[in-house]
C-alpha positions in Angstrom: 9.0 -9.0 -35.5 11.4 -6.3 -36.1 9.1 -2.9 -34.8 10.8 0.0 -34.5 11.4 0.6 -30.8 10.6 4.6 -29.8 12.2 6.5 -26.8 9.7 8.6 -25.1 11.8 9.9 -22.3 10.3 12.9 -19.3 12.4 14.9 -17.4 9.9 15.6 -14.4 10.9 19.0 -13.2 10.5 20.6 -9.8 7.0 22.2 -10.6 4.5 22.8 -8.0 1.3 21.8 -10.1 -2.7 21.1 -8.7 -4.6 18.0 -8.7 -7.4 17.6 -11.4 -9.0 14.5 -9.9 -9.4 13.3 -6.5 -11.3 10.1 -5.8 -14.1 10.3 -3.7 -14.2 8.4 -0.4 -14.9 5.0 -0.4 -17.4 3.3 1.9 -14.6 0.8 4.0 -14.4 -2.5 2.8 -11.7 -4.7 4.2 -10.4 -7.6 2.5 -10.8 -10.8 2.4 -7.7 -13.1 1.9 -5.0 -14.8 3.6 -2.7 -12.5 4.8 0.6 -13.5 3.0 2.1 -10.3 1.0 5.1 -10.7 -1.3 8.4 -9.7 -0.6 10.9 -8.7 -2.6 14.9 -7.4 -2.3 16.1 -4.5 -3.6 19.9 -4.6 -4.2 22.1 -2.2 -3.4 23.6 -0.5 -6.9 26.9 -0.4 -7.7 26.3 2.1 -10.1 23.0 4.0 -11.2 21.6 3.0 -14.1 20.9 5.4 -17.3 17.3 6.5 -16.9 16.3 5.9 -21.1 13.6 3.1 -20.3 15.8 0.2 -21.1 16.7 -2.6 -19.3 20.3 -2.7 -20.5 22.8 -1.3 -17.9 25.0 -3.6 -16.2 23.5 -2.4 -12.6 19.8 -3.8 -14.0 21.7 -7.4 -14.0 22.0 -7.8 -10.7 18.9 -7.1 -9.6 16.4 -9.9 -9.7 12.8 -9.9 -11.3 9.7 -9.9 -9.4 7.0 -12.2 -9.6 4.4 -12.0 -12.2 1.6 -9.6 -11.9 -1.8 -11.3 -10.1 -5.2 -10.4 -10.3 -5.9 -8.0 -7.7 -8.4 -9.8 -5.5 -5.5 -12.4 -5.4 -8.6 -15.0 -7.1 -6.5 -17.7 -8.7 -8.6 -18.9 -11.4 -8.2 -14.7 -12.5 -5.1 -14.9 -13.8 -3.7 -12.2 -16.4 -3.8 -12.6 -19.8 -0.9 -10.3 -20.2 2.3 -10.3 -18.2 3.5 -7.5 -16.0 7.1 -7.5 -13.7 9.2 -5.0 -12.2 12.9 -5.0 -10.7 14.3 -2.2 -8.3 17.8 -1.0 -7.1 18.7 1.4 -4.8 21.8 3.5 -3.9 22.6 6.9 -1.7 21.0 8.9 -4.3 17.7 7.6 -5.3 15.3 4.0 -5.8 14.9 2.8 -9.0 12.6 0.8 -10.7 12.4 -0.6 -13.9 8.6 -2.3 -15.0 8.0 -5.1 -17.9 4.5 -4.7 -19.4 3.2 -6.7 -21.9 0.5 -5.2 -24.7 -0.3 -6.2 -27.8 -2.7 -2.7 -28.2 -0.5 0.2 -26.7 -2.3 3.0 -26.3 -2.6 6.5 -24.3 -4.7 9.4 -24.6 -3.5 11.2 -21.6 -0.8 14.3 -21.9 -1.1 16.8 -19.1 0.7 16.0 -15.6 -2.0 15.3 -13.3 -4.2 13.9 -15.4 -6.2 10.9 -14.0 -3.7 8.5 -15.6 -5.7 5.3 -14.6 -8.3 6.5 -17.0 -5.8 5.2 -19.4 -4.2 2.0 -19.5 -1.3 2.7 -17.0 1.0 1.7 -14.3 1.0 2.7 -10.9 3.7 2.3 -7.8 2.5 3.1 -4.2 4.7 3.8 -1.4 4.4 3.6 2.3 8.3 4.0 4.1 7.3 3.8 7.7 4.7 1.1 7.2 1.8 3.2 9.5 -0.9 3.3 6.6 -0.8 7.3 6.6 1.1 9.9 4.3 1.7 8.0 1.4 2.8 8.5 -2.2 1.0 7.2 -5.4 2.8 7.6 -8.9 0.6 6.5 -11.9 2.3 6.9 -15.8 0.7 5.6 -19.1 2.3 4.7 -22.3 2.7 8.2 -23.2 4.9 9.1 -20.3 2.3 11.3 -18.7 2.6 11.2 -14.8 0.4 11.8 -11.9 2.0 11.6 -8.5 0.0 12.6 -5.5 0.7 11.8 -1.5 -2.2 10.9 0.4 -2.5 11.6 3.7 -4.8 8.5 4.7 -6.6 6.0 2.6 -9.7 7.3 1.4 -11.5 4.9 3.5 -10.6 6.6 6.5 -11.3 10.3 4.6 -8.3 10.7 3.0 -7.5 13.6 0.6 -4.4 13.8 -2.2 -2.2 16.7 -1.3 -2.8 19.2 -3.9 0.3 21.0 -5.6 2.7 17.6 -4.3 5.0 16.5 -6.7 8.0 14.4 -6.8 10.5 16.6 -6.8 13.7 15.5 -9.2 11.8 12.5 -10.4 13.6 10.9 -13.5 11.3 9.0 -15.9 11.4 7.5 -19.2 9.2 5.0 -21.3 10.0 2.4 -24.2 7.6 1.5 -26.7 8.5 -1.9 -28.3 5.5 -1.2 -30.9 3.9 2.0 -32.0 1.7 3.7 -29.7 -2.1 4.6 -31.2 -1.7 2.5 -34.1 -4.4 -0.4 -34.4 -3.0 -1.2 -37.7 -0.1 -3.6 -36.1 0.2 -5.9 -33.1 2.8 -4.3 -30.4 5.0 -6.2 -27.8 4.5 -4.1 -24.8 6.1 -1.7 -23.0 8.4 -0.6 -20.0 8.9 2.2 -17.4 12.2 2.8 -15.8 12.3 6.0 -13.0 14.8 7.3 -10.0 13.1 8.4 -7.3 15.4 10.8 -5.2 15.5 10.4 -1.8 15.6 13.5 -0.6 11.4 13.6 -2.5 10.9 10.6 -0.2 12.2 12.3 3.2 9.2 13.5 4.2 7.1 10.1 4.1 10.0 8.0 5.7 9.6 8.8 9.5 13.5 7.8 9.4 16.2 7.1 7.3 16.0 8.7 4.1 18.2 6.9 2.4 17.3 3.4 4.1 19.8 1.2 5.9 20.6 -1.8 5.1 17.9 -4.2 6.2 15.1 -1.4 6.3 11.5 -2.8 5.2 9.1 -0.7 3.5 5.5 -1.3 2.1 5.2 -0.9 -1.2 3.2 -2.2 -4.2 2.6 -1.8 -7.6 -0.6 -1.8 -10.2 -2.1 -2.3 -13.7 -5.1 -1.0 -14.9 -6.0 -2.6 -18.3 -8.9 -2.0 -20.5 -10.5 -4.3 -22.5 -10.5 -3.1 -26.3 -11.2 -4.2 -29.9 -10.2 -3.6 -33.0 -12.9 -2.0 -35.4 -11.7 -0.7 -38.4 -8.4 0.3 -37.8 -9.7 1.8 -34.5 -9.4 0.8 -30.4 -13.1 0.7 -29.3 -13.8 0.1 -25.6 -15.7 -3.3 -25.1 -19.6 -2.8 -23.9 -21.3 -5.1 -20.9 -25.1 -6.1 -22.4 -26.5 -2.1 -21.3 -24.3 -0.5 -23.9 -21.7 0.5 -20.8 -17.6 0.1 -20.8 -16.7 -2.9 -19.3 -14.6 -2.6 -16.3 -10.9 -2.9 -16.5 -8.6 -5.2 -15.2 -6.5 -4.6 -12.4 -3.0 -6.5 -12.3 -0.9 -6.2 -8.9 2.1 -7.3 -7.6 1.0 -8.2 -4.3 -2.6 -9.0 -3.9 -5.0 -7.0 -2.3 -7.8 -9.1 -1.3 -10.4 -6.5 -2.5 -10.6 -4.1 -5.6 -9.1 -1.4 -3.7 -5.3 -0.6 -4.2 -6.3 1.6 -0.7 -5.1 -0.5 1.9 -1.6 -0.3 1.9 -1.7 -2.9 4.9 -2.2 -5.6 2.0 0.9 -3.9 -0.2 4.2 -6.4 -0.1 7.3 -5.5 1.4 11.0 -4.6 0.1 14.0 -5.0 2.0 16.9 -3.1 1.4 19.7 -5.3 1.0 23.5 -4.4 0.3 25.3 -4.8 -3.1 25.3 -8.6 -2.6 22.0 -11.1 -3.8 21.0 -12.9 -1.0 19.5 -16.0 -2.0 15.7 -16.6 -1.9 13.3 -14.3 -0.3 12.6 -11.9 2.6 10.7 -13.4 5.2 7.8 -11.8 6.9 8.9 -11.0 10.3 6.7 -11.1 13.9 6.4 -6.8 13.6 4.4 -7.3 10.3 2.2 -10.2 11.1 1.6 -7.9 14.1 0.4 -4.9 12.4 -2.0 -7.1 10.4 -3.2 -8.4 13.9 -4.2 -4.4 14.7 -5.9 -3.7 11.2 -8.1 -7.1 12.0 -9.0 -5.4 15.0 -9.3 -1.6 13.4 -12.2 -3.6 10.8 -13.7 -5.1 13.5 -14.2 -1.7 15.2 -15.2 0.0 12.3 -17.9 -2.9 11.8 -19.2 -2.3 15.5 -19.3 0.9 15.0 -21.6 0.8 12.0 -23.8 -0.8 14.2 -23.8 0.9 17.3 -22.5 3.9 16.5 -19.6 4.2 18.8 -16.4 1.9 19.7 -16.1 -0.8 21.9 -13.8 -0.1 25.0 -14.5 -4.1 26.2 -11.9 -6.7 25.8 -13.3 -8.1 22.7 -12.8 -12.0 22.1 -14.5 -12.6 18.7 -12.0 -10.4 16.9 -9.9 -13.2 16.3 -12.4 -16.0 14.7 -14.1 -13.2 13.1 -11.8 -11.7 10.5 -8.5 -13.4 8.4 -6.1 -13.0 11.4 -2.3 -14.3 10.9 -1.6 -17.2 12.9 -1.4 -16.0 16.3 2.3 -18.1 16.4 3.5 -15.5 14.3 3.1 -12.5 16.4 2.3 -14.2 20.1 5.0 -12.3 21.7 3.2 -9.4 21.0 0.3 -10.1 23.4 2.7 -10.1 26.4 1.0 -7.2 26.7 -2.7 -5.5 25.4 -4.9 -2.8 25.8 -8.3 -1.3 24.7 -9.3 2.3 24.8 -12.7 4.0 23.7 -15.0 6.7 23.4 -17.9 6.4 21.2 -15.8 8.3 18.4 -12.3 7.2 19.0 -10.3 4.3 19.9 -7.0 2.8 20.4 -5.8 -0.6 20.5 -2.0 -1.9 21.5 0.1 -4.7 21.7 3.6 -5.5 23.5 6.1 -7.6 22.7 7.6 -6.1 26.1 10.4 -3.8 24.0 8.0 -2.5 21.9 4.8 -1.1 21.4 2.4 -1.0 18.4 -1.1 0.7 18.3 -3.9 1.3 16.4 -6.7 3.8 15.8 -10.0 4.6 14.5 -8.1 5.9 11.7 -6.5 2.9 10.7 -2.9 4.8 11.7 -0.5 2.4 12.9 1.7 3.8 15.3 4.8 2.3 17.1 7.5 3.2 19.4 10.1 1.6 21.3 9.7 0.6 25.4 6.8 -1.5 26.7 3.3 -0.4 27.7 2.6 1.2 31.3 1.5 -1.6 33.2 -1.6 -0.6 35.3 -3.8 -2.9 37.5 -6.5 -4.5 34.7 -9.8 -4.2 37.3 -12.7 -6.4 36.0 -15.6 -3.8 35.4 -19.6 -4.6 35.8 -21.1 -5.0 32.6 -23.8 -2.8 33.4 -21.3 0.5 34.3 -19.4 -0.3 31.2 -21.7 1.6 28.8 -20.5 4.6 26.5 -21.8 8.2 27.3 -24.1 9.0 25.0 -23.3 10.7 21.7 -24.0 14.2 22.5 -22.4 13.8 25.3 -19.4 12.8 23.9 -16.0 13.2 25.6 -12.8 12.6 24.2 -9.2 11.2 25.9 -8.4 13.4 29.3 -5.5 16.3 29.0 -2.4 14.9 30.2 1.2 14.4 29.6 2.4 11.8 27.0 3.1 8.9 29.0 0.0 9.9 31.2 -2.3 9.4 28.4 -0.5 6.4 27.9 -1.3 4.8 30.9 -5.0 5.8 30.5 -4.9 3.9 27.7 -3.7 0.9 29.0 -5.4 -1.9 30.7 -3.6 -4.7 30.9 -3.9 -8.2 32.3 -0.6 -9.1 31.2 -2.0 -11.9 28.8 0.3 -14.0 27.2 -1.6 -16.1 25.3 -4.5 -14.6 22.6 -8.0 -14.8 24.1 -9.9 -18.0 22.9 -13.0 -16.7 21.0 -16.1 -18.6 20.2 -16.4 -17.3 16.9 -20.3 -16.1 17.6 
């Protein structure tokens, strides 16, 4: 079909603009899927690509496609009716993606920046550098070009607001309509994104290198929101459930997320920064990320207990394990040379140790890390009857003390090295 092909291309200035939307907090919800996230590597360019919203520059042809889009539950038998895939590239100067969507019906309504672009059909690109869950960037852009970046400083689960007046700063963007946008009259193709993301906008997120190194893994994932429409004459009307109400739209990711919340980014997939040179196959997970995944099943289970009992558990808890979709252990054993368990009825913090490094995790879902192992102090088996919280009002928080003091406070340790076997009750 020979459709004229329009260029709608949007030079994204360094303008300091407010939020119009911010979604409220959600009640938390964890998911429920194997964890298993998608990787993908992103090649080192030899030359940056012309942001005009095409995939022709020579750079774009060695970088390799991602897998196709998947419902975002990660339910098999909801697969997309329309495909969606991405590439990315990186040099010293900025990432770069380029994004495939198919549409037969393209449409937009949405022209201001900061408009809530998933209100349109869109597509969205979430960003985590240092992998902790916390001060993260969302970018969503429809068909018109219209963007809407924001940087969250936790999920909204965990009370997380957008940062009002953050934008992108030097963000190149541009959008390619094979079709015409607005017009029922035809059937379209689709349409595609390309952007640079400088890295210098990104510097603040990273907790590191800004550009990456070589070998550098960050979370990252990637989102459709499709609306289910029909053709009335010469019109795009919405479809209606039974009550007369819109019906929901579809959401398309990369990686799933094993519950209708794009909100987790410990379910977002992982890209590793590789040099100029395809490496064949894919990145592996490594024992640090099935790790992390072992502190956010223990982060749900607290915020579970704590829903019923209205503070956190300081006990060693066994159940943890059987209870919620844990990776298997033999991925991140050498973690549990060492653990520890600290809690007040309104905080906690849980660790593990591979013995050279240390990752933890708190009531906030923050995942912190640093290198060295945990204090070792004597682990001294408690009564059960002394071991209950101080009352809410009551309600004390971690002593004042030096860093590694506090650190030592918050470790008990009985130099496990081998996960605790739970019942599963």
């Amino acid at each position: 079909m020979n459709i004229p092909r329009q260029i709608i291309a949007t030079a994204v200035c360094c303008a300091s603009l407010v939020l119009a939307t911010l979604q409220q907090a959600m009640a938390v919800t964890r998911p429920d899927i194997e964890f298993a996230p998608r990787t993908y590597q992103c090649v080192k360019a030899y030359a940056s690509p012309v942001i005009d919203g095409l995939n022709e520059d020579v750079a774009w042809k060695n970088a390799g496609w991602s897998e196709y889009f998947v419902d975002i539950t990660g339910d098999e038998e909801l697969e997309p009716y329309l495909p969606t895939r991405f590439k990315m590239l990186w040099d010293d100067r900025a990432l770069y993606l380029y994004a495939e969507i198919a549409e037969p019906n393209i449409q937009g309504s949405l022209t201001d920046r900061d408009s809530v672009i998933y209100h349109d059909n869109d597509f969205e690109l979430f960003i985590d550098p240092d992998a902790d869950n916390h001060l993260y960037a969302e970018l969503e852009v429809n068909a018109l070009g219209t963007v809407w970046d924001l940087l969250l400083d936790r999920p909204y689960r965990d009370g997380g607001e957008g940062i009002d007046g953050w934008d992108i700063k030097g963000l190149e963007l541009a959008v390619s309509l094979d079709g015409t946008v607005n017009d029922a009259s035809d059937v379209d193709q689709g349409w595609s994104v390309e952007l640079a993301i400088p890295w210098d906008a990104l510097a603040e997120l990273t907790g590191g290198a800004s550009p990456p190194e070589t070998g550098d893994r960050w979370k990252i994932n990637f989102s459709r929101v499709q609306y289910h429409v029909t053709v009335d004459n010469g019109e795009y009307l919405r479809d209606q459930d039974g009550n007369g109400q819109p019906l929901d739209p579809e959401n398309w990711v990369w990686s799933p997320q094993g519950v209708v919340a794009m909100h987790c980014p410990e379910m977002w997939g992982v890209v590793e920064f590789a040099g100029g040179i395809v490496v064949p196959g894919k990145p592996e997970l490594n024992s640090e990320e099935y790790a992390r995944q072992a502190l956010m099943c223990m982060y749900y289970w607290q915020r579970d207990y704590h829903d019923e009992h209205g503070e956190y558990s300081g006990r060693k808890v066994e159940r943890w394990y059987a209870d919620y979709p844990l990776p298997d252990v033999d991925n991140f054993r050498e973690w549990l040379v060492q653990d520890a368990i600290w809690a007040s009825p309104s905080q906690f913090r849980f660790s593990m140790s591979n013995g050279e490094r240390t990752l933890s995790v708190d009531e906030t879902g923050r995942v912190s890390s640093f290198n060295g192992p945990l204090r070792p102090v004597e682990y001294e088996e408690i009564p059960e009857d002394e071991l209950k919280a101080p009352e809410l009002e009551s309600e004390v928080g971690p002593p004042e003390a030096t860093e590694a003091e506090e650190e030592a406070a918050r470790s008990s340790t009985d130099g496990r090295e081998t996960p605790p076997e739970g019942d599963g009750s």
